[in-house]
C-alpha positions as a LaTeX table, in Angstrom:
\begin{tabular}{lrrr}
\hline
Residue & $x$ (\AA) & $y$ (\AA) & $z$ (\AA) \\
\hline
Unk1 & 3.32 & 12.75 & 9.04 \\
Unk2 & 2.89 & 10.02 & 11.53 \\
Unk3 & 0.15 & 7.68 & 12.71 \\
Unk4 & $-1.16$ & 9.87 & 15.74 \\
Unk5 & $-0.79$ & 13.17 & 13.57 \\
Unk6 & $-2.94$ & 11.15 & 10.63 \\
Unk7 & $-5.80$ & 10.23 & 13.04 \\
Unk8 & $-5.82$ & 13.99 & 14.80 \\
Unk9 & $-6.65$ & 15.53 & 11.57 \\
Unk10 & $-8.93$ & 12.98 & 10.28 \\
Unk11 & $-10.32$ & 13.24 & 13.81 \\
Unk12 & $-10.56$ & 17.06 & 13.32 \\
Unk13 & $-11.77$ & 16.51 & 9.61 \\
Unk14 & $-14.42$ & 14.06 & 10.71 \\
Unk15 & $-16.16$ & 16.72 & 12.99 \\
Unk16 & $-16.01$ & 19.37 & 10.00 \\
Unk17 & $-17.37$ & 17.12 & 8.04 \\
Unk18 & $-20.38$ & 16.32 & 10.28 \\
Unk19 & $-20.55$ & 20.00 & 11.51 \\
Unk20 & $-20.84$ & 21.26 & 7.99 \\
Unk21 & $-23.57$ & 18.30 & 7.19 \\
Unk22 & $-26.16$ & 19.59 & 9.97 \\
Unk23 & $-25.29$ & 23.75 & 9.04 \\
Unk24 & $-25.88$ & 23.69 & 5.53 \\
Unk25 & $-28.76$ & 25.33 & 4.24 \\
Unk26 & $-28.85$ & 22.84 & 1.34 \\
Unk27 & $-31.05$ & 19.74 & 1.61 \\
Unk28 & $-29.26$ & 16.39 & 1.78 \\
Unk29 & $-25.93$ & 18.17 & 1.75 \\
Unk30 & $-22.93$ & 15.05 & 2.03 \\
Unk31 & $-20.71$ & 17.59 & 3.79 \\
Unk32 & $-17.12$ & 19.01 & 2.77 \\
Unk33 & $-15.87$ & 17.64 & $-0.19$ \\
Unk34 & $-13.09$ & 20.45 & $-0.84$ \\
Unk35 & $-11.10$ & 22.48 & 0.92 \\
Unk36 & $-9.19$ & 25.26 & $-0.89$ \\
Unk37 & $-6.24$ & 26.55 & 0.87 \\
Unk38 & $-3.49$ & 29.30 & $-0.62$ \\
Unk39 & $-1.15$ & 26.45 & $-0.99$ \\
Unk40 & $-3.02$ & 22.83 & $-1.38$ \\
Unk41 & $-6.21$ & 21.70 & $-2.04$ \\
Unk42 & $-7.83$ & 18.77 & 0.39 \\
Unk43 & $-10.41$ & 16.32 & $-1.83$ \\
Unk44 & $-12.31$ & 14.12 & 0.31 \\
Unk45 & $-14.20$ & 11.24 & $-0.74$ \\
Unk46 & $-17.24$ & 10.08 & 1.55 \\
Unk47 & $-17.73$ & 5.87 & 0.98 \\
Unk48 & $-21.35$ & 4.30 & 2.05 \\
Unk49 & $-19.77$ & 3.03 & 4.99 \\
Unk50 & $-18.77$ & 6.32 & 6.30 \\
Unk51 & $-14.89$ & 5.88 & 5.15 \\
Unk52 & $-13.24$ & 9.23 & 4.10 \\
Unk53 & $-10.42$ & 9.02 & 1.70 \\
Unk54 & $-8.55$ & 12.16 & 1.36 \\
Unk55 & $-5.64$ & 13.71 & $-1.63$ \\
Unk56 & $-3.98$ & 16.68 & $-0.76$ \\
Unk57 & $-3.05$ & 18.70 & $-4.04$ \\
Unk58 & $-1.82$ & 21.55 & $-5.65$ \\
Unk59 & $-4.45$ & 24.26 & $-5.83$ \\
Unk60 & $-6.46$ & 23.96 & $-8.65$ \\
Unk61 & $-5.00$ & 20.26 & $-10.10$ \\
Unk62 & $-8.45$ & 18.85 & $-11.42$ \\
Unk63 & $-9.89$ & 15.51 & $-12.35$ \\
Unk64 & $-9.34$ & 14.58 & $-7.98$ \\
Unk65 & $-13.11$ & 13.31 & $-8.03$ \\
Unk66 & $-12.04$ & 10.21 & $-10.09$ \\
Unk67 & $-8.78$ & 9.54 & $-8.35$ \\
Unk68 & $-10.66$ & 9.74 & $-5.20$ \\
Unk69 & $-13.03$ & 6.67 & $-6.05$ \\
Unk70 & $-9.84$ & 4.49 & $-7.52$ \\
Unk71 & $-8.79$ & 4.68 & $-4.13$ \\
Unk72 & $-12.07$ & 3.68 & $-2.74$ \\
Unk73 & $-12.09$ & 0.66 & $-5.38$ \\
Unk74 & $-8.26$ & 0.02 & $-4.73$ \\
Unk75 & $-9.97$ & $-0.44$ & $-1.05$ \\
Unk76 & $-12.55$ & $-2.29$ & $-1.62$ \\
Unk77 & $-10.43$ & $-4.70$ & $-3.35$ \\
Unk78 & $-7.40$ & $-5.18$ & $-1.13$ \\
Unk79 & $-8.18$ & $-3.94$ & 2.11 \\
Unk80 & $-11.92$ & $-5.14$ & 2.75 \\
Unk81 & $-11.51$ & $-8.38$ & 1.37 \\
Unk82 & $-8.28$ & $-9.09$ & 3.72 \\
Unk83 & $-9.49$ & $-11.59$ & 6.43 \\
Unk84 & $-6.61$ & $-10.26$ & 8.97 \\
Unk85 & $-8.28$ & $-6.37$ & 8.38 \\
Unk86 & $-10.02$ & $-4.82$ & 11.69 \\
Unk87 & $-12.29$ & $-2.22$ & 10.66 \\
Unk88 & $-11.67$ & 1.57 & 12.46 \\
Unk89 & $-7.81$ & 0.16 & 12.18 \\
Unk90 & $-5.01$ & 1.95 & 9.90 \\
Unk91 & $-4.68$ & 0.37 & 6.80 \\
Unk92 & $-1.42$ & $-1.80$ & 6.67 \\
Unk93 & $-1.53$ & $-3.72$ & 3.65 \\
Unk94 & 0.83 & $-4.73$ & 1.38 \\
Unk95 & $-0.81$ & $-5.23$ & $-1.82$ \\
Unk96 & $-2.98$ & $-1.73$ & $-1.52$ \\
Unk97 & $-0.10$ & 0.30 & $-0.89$ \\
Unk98 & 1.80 & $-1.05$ & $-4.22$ \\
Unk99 & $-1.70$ & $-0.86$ & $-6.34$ \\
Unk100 & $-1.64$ & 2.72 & $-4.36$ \\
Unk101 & 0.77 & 4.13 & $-5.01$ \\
Unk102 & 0.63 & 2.65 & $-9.53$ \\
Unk103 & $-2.84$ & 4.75 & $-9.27$ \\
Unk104 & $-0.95$ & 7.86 & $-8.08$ \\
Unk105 & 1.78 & 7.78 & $-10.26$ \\
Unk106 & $-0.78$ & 6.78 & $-13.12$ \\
Unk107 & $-2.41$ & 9.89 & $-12.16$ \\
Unk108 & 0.49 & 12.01 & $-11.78$ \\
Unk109 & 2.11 & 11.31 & $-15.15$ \\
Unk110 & $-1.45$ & 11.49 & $-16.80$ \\
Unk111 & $-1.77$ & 15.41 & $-15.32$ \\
Unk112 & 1.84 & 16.46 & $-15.84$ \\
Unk113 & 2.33 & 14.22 & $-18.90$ \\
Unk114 & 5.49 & 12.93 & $-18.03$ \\
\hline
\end{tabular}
């Protein structure tokens, strides 16, 4: 997937996400955090600043919640704290992509065990 198709379906996620905020019948409802699908699952993580981090899995794979906010902190730590980061800008940084992709892998062999 490319740049422009990234930003379309974050761009189509994001209105979901605020659609689903304003219909729910539950008070103080944070909007979609899960999306099951016959083939994948979509986990989405909502930051304070209004940041959505997303993991597409295999339906069903659990523990996505906490893999979701070692992103966030993985974030936190090298992307917001880079003085040559524009906010509302793709993230192209060095240092979170390695630290990236250690937490997936982490992750990966901790589920499959391998």
């Amino acid at each position: 997937m490319d740049t422009n198709d990234s930003l379309r379906v974050a761009s189509l996620w994001h209105s979901m996400h605020a659609i689903s905020q304003q219909l729910s019948p539950t008070v103080g409802c944070s909007g979609i955090e899960l999306l099951e699908a016959d083939t994948f699952d979509l986990h989405c993580f909502q930051s304070l600043t209004g940041t959505k981090f997303f993991v597409v899995s295999e339906p069903g794979t659990q523990h996505m919640e906490a893999l979701l906010k070692v992103i966030y902190e993985l974030y936190t730590d090298y992307v917001l704290k880079n003085p040559f980061y524009e906010m509302e800008m793709p993230i192209r940084c060095e240092l979170f992509d390695l630290n990236l992709s250690q937490a997936v892998q982490k992750d990966r062999v901790a589920l499959l065990g391998r």
